[in-house]
PDB file of N, CA, C and O in Angstrom:
ATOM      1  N   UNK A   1      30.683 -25.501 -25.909  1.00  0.00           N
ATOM      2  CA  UNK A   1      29.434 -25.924 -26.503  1.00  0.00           C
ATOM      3  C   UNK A   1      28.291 -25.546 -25.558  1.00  0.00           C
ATOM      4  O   UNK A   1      28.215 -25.685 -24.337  1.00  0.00           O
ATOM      5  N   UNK A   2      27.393 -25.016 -26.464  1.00  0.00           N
ATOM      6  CA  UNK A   2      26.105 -24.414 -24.709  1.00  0.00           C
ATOM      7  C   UNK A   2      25.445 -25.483 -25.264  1.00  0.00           C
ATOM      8  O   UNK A   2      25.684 -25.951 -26.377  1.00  0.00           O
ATOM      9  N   UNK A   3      24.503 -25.919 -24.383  1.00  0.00           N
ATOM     10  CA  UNK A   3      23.728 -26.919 -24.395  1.00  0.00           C
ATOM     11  C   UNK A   3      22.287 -26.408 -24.070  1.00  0.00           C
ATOM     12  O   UNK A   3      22.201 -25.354 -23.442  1.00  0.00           O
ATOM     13  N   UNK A   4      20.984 -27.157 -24.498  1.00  0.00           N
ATOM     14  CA  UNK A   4      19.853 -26.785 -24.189  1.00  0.00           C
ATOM     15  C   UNK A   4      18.900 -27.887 -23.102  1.00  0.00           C
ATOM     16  O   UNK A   4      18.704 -29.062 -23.413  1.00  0.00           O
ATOM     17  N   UNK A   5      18.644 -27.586 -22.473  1.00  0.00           N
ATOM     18  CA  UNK A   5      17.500 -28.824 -21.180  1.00  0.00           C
ATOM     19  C   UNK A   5      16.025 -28.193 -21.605  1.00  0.00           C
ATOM     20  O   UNK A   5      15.742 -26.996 -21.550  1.00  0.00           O
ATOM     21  N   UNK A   6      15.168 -29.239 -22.032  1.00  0.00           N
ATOM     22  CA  UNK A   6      13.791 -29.075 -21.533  1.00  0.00           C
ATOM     23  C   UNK A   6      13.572 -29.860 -20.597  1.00  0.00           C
ATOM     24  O   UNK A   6      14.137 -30.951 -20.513  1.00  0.00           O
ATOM     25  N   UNK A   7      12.527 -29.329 -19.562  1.00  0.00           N
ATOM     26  CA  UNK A   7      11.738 -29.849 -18.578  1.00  0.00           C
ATOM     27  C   UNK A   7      10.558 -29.674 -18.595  1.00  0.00           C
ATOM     28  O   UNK A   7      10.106 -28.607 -19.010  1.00  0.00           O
ATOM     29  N   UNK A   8       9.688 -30.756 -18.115  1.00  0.00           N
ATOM     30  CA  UNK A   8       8.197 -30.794 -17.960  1.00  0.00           C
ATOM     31  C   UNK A   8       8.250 -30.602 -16.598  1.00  0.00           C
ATOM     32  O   UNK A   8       8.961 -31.046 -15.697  1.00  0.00           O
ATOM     33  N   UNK A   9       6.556 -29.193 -16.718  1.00  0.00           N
ATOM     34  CA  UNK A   9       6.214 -28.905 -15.385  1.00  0.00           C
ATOM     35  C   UNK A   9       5.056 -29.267 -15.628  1.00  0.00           C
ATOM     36  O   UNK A   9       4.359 -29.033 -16.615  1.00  0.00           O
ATOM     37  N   UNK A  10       4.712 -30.204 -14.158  1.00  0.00           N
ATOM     38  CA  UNK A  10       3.654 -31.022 -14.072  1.00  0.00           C
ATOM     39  C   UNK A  10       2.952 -29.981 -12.396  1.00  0.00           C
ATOM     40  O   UNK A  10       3.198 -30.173 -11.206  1.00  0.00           O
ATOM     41  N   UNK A  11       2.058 -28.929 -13.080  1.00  0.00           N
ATOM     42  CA  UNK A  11       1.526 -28.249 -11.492  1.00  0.00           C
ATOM     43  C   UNK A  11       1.089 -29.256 -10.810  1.00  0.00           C
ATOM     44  O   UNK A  11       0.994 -30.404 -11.244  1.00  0.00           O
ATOM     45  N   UNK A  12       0.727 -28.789  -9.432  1.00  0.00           N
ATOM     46  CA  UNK A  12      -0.483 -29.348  -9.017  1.00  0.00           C
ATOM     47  C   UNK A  12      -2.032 -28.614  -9.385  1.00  0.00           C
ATOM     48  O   UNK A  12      -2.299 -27.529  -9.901  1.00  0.00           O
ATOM     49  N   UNK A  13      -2.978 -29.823  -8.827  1.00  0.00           N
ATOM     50  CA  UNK A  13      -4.340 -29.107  -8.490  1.00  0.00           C
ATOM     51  C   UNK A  13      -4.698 -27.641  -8.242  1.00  0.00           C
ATOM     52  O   UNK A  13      -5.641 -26.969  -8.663  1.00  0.00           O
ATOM     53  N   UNK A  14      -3.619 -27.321  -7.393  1.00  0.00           N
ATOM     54  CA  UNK A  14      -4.407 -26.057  -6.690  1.00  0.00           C
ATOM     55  C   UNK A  14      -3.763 -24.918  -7.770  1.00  0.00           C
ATOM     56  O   UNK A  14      -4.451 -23.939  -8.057  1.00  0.00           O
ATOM     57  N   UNK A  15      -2.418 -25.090  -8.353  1.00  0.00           N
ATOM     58  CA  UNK A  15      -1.875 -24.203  -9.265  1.00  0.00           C
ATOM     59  C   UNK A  15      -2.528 -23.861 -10.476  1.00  0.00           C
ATOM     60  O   UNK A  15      -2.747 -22.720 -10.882  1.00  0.00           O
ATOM     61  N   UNK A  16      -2.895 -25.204 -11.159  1.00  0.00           N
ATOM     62  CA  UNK A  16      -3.543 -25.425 -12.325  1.00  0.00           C
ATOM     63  C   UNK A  16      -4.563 -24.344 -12.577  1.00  0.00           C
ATOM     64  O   UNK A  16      -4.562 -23.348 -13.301  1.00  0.00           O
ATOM     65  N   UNK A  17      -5.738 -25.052 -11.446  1.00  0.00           N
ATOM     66  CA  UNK A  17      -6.747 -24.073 -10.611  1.00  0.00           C
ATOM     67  C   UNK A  17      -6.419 -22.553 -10.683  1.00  0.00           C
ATOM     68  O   UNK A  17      -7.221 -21.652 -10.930  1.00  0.00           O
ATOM     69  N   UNK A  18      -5.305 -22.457 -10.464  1.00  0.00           N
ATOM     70  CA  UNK A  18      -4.991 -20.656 -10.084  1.00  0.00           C
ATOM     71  C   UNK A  18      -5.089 -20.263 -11.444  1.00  0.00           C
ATOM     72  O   UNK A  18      -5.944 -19.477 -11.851  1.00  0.00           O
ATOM     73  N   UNK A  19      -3.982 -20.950 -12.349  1.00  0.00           N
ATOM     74  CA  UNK A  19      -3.660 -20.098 -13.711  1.00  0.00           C
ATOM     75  C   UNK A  19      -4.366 -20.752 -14.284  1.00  0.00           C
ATOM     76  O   UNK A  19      -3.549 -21.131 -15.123  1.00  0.00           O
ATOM     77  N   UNK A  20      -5.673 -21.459 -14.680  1.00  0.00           N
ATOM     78  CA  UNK A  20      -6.970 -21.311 -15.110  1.00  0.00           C
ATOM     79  C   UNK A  20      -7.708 -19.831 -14.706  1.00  0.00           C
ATOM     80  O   UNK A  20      -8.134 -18.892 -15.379  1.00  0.00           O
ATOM     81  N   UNK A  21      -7.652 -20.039 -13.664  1.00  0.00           N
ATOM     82  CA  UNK A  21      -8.514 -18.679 -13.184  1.00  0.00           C
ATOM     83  C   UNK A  21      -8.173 -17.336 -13.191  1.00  0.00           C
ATOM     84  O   UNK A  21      -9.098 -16.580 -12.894  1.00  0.00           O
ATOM     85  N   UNK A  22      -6.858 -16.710 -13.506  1.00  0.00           N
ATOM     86  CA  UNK A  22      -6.176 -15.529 -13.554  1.00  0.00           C
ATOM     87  C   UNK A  22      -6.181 -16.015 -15.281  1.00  0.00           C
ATOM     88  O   UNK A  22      -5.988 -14.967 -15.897  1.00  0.00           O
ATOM     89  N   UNK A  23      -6.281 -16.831 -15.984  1.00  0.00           N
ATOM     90  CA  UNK A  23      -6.771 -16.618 -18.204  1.00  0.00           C
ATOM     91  C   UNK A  23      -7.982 -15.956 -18.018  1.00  0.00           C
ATOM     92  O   UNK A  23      -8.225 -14.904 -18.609  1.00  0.00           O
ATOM     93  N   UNK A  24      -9.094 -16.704 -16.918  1.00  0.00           N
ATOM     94  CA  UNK A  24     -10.470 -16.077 -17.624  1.00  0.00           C
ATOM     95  C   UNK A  24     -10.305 -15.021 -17.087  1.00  0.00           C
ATOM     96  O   UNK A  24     -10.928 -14.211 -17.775  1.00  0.00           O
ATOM     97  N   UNK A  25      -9.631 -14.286 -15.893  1.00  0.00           N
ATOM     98  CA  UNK A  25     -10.046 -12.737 -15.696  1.00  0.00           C
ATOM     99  C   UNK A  25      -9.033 -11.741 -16.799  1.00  0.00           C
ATOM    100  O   UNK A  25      -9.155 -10.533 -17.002  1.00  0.00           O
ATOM    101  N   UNK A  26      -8.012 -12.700 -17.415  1.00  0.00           N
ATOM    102  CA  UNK A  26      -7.478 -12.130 -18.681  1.00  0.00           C
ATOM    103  C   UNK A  26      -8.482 -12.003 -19.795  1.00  0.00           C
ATOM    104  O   UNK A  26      -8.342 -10.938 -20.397  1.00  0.00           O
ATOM    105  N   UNK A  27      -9.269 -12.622 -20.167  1.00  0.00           N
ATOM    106  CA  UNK A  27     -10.182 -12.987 -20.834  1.00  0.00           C
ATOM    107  C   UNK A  27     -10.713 -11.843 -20.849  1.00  0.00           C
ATOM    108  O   UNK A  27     -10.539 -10.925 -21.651  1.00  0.00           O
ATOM    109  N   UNK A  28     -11.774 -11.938 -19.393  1.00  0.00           N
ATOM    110  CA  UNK A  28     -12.531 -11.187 -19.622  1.00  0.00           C
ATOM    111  C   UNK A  28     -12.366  -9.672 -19.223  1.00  0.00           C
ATOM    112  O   UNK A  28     -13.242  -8.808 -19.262  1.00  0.00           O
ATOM    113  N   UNK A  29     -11.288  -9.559 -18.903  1.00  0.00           N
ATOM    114  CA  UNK A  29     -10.883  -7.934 -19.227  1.00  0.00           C
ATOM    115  C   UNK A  29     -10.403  -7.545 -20.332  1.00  0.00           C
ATOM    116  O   UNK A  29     -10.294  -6.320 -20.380  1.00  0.00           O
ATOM    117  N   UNK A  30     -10.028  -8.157 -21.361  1.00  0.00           N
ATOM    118  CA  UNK A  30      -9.769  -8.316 -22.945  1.00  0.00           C
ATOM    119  C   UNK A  30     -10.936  -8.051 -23.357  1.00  0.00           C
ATOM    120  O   UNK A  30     -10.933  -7.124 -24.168  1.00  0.00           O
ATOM    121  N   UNK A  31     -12.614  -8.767 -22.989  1.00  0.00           N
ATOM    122  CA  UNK A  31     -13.647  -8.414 -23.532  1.00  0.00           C
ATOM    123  C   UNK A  31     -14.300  -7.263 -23.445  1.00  0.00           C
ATOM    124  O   UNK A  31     -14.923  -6.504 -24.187  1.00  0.00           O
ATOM    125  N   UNK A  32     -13.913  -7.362 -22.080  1.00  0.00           N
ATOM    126  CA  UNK A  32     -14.392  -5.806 -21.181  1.00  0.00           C
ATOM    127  C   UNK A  32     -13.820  -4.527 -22.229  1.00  0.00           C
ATOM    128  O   UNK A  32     -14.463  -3.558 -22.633  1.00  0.00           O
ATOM    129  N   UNK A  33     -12.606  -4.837 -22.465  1.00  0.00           N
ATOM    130  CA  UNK A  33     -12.246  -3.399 -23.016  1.00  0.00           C
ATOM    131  C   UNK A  33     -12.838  -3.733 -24.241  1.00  0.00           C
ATOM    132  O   UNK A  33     -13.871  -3.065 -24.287  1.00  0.00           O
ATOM    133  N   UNK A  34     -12.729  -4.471 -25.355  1.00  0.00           N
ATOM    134  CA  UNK A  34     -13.573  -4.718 -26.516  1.00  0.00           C
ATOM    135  C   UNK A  34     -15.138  -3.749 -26.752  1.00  0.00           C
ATOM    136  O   UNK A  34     -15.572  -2.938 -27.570  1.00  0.00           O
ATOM    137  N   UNK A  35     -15.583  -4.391 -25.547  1.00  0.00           N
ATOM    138  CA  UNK A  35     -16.623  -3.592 -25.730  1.00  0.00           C
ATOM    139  C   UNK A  35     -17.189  -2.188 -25.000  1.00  0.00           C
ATOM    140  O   UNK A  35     -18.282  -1.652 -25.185  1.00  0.00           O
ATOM    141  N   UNK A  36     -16.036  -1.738 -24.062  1.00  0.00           N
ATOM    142  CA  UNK A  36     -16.206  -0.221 -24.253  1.00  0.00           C
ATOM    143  C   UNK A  36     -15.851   0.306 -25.270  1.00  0.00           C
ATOM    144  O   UNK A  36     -16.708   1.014 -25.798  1.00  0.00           O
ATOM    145  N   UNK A  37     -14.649   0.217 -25.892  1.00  0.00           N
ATOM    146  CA  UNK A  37     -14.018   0.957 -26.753  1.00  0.00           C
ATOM    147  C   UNK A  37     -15.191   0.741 -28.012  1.00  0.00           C
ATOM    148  O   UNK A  37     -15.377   1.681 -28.784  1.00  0.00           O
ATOM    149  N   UNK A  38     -15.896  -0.422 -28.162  1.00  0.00           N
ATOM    150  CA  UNK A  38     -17.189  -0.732 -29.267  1.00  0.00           C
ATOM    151  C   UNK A  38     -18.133   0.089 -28.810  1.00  0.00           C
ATOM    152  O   UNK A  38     -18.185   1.162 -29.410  1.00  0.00           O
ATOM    153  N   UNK A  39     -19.060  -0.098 -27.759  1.00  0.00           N
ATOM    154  CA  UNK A  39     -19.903   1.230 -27.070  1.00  0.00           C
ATOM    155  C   UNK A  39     -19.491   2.326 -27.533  1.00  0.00           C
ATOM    156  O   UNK A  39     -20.164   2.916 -28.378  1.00  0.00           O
ATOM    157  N   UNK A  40     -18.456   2.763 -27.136  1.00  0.00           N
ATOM    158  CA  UNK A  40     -17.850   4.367 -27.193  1.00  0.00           C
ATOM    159  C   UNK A  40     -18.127   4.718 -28.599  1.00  0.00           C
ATOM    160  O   UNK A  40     -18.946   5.610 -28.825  1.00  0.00           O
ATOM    161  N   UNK A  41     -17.491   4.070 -29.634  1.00  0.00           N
ATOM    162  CA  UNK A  41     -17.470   4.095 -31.407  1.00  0.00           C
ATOM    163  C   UNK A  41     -18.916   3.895 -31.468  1.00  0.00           C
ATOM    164  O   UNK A  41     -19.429   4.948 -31.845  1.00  0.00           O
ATOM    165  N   UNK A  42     -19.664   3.116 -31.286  1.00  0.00           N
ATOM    166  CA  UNK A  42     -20.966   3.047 -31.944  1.00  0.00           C
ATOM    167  C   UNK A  42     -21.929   4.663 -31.322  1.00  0.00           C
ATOM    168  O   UNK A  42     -22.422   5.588 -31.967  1.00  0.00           O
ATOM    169  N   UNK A  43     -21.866   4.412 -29.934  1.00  0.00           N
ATOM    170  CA  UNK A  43     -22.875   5.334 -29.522  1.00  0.00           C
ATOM    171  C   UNK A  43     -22.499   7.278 -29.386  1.00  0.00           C
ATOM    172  O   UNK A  43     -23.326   8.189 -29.358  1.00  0.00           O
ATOM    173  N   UNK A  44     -20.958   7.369 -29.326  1.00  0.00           N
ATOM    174  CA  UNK A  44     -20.767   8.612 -29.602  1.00  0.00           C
ATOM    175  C   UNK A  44     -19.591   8.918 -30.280  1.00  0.00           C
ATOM    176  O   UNK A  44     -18.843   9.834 -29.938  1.00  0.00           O
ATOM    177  N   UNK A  45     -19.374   8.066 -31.383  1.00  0.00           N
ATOM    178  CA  UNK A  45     -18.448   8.211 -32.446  1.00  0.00           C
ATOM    179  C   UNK A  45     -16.557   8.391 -32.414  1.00  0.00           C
ATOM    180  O   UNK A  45     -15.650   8.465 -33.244  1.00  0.00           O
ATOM    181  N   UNK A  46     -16.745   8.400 -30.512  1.00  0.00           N
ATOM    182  CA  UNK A  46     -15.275   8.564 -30.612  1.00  0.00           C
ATOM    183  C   UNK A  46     -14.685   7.548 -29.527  1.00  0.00           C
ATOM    184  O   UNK A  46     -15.210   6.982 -28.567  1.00  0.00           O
ATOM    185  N   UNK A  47     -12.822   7.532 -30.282  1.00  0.00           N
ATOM    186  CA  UNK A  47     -12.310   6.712 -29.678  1.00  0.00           C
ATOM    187  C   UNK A  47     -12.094   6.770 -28.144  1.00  0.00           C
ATOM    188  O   UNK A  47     -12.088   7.801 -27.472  1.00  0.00           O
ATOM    189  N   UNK A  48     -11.900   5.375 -27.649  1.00  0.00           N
ATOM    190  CA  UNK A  48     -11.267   5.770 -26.587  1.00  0.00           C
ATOM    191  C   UNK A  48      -9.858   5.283 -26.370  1.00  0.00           C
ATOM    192  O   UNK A  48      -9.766   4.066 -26.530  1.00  0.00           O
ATOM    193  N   UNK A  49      -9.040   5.725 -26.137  1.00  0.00           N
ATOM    194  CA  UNK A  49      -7.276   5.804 -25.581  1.00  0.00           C
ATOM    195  C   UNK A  49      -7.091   4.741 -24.521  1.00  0.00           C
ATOM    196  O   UNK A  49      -7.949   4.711 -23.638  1.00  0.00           O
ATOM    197  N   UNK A  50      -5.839   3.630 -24.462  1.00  0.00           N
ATOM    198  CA  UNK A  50      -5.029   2.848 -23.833  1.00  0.00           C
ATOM    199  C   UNK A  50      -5.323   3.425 -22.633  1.00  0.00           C
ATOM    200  O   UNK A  50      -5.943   2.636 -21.920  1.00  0.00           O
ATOM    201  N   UNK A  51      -5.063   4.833 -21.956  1.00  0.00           N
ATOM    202  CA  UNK A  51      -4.735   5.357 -20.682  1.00  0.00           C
ATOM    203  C   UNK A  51      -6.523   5.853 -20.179  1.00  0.00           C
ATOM    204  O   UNK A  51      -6.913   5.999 -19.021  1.00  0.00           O
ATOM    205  N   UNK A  52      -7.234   6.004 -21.276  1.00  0.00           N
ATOM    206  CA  UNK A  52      -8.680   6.087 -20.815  1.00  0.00           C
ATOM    207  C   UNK A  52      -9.506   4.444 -20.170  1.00  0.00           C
ATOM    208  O   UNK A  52     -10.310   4.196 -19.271  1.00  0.00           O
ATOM    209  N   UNK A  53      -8.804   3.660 -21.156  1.00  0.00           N
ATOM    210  CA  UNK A  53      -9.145   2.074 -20.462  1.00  0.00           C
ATOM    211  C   UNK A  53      -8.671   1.670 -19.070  1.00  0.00           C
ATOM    212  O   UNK A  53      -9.304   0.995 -18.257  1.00  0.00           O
ATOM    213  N   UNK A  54      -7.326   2.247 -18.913  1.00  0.00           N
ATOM    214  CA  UNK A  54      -6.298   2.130 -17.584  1.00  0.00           C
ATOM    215  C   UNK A  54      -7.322   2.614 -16.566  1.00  0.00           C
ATOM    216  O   UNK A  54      -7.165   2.318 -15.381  1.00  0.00           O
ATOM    217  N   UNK A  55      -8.527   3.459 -17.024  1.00  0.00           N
ATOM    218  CA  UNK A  55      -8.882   4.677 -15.595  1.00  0.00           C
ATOM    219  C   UNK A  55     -10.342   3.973 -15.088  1.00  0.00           C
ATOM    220  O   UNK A  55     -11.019   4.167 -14.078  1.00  0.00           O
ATOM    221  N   UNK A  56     -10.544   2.938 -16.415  1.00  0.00           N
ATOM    222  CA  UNK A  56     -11.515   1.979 -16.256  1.00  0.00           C
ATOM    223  C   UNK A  56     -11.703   0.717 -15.067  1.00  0.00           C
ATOM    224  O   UNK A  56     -12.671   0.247 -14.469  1.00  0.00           O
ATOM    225  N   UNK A  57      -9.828   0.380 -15.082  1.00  0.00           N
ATOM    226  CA  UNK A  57      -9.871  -0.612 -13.998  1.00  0.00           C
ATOM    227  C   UNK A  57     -10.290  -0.581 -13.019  1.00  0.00           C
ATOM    228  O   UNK A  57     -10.894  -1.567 -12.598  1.00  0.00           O
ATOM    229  N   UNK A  58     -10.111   0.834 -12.064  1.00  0.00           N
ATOM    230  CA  UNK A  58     -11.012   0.888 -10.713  1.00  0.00           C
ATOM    231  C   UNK A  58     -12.327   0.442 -10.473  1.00  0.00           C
ATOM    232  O   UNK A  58     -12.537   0.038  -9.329  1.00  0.00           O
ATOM    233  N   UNK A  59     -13.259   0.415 -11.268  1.00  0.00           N
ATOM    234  CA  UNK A  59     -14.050   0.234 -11.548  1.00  0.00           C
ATOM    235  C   UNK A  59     -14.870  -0.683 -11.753  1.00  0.00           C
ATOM    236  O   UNK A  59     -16.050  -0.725 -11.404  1.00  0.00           O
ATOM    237  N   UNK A  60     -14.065  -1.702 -12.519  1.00  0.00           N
ATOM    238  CA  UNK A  60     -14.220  -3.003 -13.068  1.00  0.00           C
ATOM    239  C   UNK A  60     -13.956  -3.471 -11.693  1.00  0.00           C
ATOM    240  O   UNK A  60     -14.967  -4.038 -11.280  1.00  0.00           O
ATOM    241  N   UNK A  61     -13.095  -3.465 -10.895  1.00  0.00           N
ATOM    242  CA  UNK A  61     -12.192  -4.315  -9.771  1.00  0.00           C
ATOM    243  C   UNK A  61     -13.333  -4.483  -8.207  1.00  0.00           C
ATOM    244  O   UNK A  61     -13.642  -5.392  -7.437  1.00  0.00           O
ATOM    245  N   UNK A  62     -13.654  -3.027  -8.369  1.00  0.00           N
ATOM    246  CA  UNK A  62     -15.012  -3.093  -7.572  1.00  0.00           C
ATOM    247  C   UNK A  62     -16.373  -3.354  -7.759  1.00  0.00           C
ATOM    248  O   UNK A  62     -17.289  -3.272  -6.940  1.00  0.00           O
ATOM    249  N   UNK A  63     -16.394  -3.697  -9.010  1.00  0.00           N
ATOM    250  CA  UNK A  63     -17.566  -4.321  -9.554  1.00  0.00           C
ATOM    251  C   UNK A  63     -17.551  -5.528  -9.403  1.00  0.00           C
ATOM    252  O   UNK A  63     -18.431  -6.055  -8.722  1.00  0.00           O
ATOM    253  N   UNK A  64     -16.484  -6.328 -10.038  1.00  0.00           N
ATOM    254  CA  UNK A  64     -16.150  -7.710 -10.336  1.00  0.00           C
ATOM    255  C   UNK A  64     -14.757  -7.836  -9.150  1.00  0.00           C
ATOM    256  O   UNK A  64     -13.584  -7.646  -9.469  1.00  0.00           O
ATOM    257  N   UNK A  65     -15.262  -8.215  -7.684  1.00  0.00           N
ATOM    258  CA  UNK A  65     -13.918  -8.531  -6.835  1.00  0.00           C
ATOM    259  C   UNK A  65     -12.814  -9.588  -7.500  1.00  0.00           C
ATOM    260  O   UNK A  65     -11.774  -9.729  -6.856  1.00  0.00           O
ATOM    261  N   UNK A  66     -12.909 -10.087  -8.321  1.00  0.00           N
ATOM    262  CA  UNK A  66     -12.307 -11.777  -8.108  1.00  0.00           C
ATOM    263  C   UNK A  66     -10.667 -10.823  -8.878  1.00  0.00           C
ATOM    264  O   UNK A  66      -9.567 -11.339  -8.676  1.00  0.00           O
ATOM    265  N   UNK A  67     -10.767  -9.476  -9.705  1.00  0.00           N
ATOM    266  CA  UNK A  67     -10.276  -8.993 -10.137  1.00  0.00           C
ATOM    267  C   UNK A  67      -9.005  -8.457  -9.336  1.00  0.00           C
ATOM    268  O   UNK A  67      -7.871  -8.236  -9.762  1.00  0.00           O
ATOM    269  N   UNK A  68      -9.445  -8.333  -8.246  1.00  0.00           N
ATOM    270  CA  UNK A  68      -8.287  -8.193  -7.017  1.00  0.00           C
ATOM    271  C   UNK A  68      -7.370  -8.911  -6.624  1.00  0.00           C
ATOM    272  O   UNK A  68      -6.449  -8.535  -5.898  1.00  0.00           O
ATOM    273  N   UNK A  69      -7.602 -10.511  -7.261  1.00  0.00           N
ATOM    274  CA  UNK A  69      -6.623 -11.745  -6.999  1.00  0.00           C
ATOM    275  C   UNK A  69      -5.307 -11.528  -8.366  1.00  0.00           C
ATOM    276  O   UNK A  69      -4.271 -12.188  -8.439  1.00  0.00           O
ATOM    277  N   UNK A  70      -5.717 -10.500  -9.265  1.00  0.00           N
ATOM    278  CA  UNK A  70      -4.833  -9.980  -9.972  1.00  0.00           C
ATOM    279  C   UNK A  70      -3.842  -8.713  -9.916  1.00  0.00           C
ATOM    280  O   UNK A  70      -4.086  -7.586  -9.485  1.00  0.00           O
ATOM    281  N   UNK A  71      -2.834  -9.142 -10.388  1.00  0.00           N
ATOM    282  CA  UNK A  71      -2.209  -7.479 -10.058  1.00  0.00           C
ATOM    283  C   UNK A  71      -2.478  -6.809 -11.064  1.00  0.00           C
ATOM    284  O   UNK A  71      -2.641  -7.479 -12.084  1.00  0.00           O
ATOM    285  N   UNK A  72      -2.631  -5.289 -11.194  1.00  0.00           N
ATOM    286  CA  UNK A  72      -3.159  -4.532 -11.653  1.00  0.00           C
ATOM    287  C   UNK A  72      -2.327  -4.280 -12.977  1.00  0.00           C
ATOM    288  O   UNK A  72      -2.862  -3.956 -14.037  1.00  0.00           O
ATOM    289  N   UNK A  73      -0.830  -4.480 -12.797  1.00  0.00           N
ATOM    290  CA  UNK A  73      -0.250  -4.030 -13.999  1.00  0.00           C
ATOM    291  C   UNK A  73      -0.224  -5.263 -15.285  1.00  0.00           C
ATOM    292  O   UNK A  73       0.012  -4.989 -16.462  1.00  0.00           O
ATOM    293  N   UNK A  74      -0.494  -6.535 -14.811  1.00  0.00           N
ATOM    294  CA  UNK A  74      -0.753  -7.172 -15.270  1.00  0.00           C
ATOM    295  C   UNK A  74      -1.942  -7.129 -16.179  1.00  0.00           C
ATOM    296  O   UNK A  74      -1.907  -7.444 -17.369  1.00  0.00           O
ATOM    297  N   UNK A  75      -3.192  -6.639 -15.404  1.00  0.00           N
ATOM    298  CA  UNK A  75      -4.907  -6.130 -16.488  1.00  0.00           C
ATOM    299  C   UNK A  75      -4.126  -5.218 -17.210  1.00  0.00           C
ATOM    300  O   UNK A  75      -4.188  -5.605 -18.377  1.00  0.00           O
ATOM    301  N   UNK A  76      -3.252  -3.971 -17.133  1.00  0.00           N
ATOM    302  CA  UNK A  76      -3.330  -2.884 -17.720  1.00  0.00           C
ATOM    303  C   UNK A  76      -2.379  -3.451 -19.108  1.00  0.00           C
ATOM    304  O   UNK A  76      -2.531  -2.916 -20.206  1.00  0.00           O
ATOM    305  N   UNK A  77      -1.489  -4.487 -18.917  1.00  0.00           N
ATOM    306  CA  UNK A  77      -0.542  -4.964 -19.596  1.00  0.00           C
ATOM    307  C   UNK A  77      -1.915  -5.850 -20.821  1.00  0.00           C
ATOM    308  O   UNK A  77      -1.671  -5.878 -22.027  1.00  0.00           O
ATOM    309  N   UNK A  78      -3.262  -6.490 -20.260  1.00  0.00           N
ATOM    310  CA  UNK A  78      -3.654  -6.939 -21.338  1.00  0.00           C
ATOM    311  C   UNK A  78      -4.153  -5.879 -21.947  1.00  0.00           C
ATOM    312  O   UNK A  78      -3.833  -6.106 -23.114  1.00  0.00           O
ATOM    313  N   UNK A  79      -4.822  -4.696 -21.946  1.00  0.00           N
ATOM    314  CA  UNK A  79      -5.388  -3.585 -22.400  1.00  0.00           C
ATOM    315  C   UNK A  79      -4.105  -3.470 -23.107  1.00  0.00           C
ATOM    316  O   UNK A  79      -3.918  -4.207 -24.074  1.00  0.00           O
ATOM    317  N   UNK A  80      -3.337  -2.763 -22.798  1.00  0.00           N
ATOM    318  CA  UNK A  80      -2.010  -2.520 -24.093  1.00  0.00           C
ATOM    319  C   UNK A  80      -1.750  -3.897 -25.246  1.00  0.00           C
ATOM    320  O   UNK A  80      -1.281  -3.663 -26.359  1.00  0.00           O
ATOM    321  N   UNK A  81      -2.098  -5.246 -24.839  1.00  0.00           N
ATOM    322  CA  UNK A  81      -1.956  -5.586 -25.880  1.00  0.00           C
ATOM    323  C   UNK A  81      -3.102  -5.571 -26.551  1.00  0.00           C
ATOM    324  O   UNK A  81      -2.936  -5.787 -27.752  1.00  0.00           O
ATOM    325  N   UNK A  82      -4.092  -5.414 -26.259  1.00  0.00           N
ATOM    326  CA  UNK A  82      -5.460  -5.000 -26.753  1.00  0.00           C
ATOM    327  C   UNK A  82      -5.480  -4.042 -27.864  1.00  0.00           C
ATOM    328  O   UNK A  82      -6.002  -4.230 -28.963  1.00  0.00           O
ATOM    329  N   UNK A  83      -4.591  -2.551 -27.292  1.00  0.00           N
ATOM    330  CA  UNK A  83      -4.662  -1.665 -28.063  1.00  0.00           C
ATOM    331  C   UNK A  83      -3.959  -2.320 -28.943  1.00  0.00           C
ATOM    332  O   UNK A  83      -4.727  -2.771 -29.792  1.00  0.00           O
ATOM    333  N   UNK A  84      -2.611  -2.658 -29.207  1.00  0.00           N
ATOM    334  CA  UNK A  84      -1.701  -3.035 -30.020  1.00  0.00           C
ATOM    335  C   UNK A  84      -2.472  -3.796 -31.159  1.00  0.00           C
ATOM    336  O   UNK A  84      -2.315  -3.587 -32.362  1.00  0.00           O
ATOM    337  N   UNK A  85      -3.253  -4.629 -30.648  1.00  0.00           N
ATOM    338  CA  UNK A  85      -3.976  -5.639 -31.768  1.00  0.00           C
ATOM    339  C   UNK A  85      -4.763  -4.816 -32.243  1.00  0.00           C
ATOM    340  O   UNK A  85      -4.968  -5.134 -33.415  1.00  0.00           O
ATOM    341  N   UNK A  86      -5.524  -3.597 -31.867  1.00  0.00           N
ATOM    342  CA  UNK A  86      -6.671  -2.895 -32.811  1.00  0.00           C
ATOM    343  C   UNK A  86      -6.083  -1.602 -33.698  1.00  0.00           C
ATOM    344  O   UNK A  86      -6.519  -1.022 -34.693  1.00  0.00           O
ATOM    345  N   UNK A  87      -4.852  -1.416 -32.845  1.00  0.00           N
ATOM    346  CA  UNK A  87      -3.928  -0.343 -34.167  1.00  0.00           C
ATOM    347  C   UNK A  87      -3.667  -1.014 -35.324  1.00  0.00           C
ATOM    348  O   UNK A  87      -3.666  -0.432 -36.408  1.00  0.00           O
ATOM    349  N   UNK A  88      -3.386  -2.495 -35.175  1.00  0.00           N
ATOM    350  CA  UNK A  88      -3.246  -3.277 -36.255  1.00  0.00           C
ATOM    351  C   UNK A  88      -4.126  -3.849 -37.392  1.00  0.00           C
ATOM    352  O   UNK A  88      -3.627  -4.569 -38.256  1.00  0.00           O
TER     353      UNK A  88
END
């Protein structure tokens, strides 16, 4: 017979804190790409590509430091689901 356990994880303060703060830089690199790929379509009619957003991160990371407390494949992982949701 397999059996199933739930457990409650109760973080602390300082964790909570963390993964609050690594959603909004999910967030707002979700928006970030939103609105290049919107820029791009409105102002010169063409798309831009998953791997053209990827070339974006440098960019963003030195603009916006806090972006560095993230790992990178992780931003590039929300851009792919980004794309995924706008093929759809």
């Amino acid at each position: 017979m397999i059996k199933a356990y739930k457990f409650r994880i109760y973080p602390t303060k300082s964790k909570k804190t963390t993964m609050e703060r690594t959603l909004e830089l999910w967030r707002w690199t979700y928006n970030q790409t939103l609105a290049e790929r919107k820029n791009a379509w409105e102002n010169e009619g063409k798309s831009i590509s998953k791997y053209e957003t990827h070339n974006l991160l440098p960019k963003w990371k030195s603009g916006k430091l806090e972006l560095n407390e993230v790992f990178s494949q992780i931003l590039q992982n929300v851009q792919e689901r980004f794309d995924l949701a706008f093929k759809a």
